[in-house]
C-alpha positions as CSV (number, residue, x, y, z in Angstrom):
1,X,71.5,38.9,57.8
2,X,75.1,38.8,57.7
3,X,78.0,40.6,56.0
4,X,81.1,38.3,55.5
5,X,84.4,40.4,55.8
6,X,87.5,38.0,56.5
7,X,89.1,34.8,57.1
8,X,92.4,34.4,59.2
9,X,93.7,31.2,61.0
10,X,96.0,31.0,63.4
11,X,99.7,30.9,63.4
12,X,99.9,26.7,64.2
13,X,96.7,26.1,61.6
14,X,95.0,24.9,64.5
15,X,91.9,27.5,64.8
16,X,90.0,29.7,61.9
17,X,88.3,32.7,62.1
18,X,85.5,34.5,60.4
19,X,84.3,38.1,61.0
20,X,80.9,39.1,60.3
21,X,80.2,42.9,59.9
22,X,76.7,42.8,60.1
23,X,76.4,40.8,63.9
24,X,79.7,42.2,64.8
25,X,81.1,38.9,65.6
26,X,84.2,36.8,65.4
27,X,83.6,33.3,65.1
28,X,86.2,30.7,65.3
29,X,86.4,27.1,64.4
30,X,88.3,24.3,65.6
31,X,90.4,23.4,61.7
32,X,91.8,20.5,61.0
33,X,94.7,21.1,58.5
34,X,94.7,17.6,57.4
35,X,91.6,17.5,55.6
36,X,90.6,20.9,55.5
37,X,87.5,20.7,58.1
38,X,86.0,23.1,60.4
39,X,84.2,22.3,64.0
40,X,83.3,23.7,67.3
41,X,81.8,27.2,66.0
42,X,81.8,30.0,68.8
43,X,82.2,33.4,69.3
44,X,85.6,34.4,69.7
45,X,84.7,38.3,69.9
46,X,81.7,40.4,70.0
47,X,82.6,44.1,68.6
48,X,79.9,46.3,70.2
49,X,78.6,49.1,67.3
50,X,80.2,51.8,69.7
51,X,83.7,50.7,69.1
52,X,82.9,50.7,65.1
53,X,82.3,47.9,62.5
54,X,84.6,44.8,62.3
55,X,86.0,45.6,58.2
56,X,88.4,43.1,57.5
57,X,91.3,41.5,60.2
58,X,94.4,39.6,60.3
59,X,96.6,37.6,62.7
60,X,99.7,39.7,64.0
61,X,103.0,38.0,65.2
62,X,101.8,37.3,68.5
63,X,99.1,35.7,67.3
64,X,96.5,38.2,68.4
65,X,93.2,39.1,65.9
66,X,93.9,43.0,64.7
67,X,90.7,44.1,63.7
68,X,90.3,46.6,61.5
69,X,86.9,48.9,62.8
70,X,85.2,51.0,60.1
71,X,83.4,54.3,61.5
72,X,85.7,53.7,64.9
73,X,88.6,54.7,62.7
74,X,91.1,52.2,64.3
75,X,92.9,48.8,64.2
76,X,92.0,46.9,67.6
77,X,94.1,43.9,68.8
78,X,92.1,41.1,70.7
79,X,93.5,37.7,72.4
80,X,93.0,35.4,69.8
């Protein structure tokens, strides 16, 4: 089961990401801005259910993920 909660790419276009609530993951993907495709899914992050729930994210100026972390009542900023 899964609970889709965001979409962010990086600054250059280069890499998208996806968070999923339910598996507390970050997946990103490989994006090819020229034709819209993605490839090479991973895990970028794994948000352990201590810290909170991964509710939403974006990309900050220095490119890092801010995450956004219901029930943990804070914004978290990983290496992106």
């Amino acid at each position: 089961m899964s609970l889709f909660n965001g979409i962010v790419w990086a600054k250059d276009k280069s890499t998208m990401y996806y968070i999923d609530t339910l598996t507390g993951k970050i997946k990103a993907f490989d994006f090819d801005n020229s034709n819209a495709r993605i490839s090479n899914e991973r895990v970028a992050v794994e948000i352990s259910n201590s810290m909170g729930f991964g509710d939403g994210f974006s990309i900050e100026e220095e490119d890092m993920l801010c995450v956004d972390l219901w029930n943990g009542n804070s914004v978290v900023r990983f290496i992106s």
